[in-house]
N, C-alpha and C positions, 0 to 999 in steps of 0.2 A: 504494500500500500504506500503509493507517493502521498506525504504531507507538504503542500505548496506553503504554508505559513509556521514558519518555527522562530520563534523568539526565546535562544538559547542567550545564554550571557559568554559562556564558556565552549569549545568543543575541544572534547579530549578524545584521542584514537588508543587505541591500547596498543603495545606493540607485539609483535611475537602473534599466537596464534591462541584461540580461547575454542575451547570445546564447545561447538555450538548445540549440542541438545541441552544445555542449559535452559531455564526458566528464566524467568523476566525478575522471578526471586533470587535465581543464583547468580543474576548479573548485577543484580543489590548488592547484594553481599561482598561478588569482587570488586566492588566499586568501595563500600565502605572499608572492605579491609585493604585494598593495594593502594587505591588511590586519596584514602583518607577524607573522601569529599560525603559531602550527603547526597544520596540519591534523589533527594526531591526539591532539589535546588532546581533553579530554569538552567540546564546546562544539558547538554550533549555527550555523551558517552558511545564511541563507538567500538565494534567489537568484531575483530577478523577472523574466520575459521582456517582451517589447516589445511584446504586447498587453496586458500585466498584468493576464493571466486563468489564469496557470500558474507556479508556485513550484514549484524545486528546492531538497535541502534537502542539506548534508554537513554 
């Protein structure tokens, strides 16, 4: 699903590669623990899988 209006303050890309069957919870989580931020701030979190052919976004 394309979202045409994001009003993010921040976008962070994660590097390296994140096991994408994760949950929209378990991308919480490595948000609060690696990246120290809060998940429900207006920011962008992006998240690449291990063929880096699919990006997940919170």
């Amino acid at each position: 699903m394309l979202i045409r209006n994001i009003t993010a303050d921040h976008i962070y890309l994660a590097c390296g590669h994140t096991d994408m069957r994760k949950s929209i919870n378990g991308l919480a989580s490595l948000v609060k623990d690696h990246f120290k931020k809060n998940p429900f701030q207006p920011t962008l979190f992006l998240f690449c899988g291990r063929r880096k052919d699919r990006i997940k976004g919170l």
